[in-house]
N, C-alpha and C positions, 0 to 999 in steps of 0.2 A: 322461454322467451322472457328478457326482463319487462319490467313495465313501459319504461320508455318508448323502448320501442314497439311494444303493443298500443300506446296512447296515440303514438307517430302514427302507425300503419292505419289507426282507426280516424286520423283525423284531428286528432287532439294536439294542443302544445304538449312536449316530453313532460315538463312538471308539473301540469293539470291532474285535477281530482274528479274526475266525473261522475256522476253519479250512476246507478246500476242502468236506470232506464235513459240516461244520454248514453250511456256504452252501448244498448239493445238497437236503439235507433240509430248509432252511427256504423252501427255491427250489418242491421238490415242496409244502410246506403250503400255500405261497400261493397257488401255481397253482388246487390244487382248490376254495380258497377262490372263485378271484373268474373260473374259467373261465366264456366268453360263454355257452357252452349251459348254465348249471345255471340261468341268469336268466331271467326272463319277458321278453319281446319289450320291453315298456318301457324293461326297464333293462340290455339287452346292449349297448348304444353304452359306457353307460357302463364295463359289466362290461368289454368290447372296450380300451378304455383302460388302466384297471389293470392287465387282462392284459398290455397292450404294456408297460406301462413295467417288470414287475417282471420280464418274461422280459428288460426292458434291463438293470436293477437284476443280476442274476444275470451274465447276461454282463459284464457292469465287473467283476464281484469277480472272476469265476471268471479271466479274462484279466490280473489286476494280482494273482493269489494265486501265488507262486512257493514252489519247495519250498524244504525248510530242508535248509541244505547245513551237515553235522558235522563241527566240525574231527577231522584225521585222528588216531588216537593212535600213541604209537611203535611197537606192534605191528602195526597197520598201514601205518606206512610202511617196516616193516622186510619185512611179509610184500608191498606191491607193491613194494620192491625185488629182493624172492629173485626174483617174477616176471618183472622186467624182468631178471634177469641169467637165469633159464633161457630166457625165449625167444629171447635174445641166443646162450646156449650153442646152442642146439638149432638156430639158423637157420647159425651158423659151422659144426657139425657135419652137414649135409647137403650133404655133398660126397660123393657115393657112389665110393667106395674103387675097386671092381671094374672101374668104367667110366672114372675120370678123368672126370667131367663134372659139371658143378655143374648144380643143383636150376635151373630154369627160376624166374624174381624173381617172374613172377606166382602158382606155388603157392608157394612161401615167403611171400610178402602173405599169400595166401588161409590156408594154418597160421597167422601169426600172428593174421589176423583172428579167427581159429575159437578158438586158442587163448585169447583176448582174453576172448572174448564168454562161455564156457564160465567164466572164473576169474571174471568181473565175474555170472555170475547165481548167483553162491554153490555152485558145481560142488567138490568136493574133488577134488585131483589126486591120483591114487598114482604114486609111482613106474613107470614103466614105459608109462603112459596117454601 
């Protein structure tokens, strides 16, 4: 189904941009509009149609709506750079002193993973964490 006419069947003017969650919301209006059961036996062939095409109609959009990617500002490429040089510090510095033997690469992986995932879901670091 092209866009247009998925935008049309949902509601939308053909050359509108919706966003994902006006797509979900005009996705939910239409459905209870034209679902098979609310019709009388005559006319759920047809109710049965409109249903199929606007739950197609929804799938097109929802599947060709990508998110919007911000460019970065220089505060944030200065603050993922402090991050990639501390994790860089902190993987060079686990050489445990006492033992002479370096850190096993698969928990180093797994710290940087964790460390990673921890900075990218908005976690503040403190010193010492």
């Amino acid at each position: 189904m092209l866009g247009d006419e998925a935008r049309v069947l949902l509601g939308f003017p053909a050359n509108s941009r919706p966003s994902p969650s006006q797509v979900k919301a005009a996705y939910r209006k239409k459905v209870w509009e034209s679902h098979p059961d609310l019709f009388p036996v005559g006319e759920k062939s047809k109710a049965e149609s409109k249903f199929k095409l606007i739950s197609e109609a929804y799938t097109s959009l929802v599947s060709g709506c990508t998110p919007v990617t911000l460019p970065l500002t220089k505060h944030a490429i200065r603050k993922l750079h402090l991050i990639s040089v501390m994790l860089e510090s902190m993987t060079n510095n686990w050489l445990v002193e006492s033992d002479k033997q370096a850190v096993p690469e698969d928990e180093v992986q797994a710290e940087k993973v964790r460390l990673q995932e921890l900075l990218a879901s908005g976690v503040q670091m403190q010193p010492g964490d």
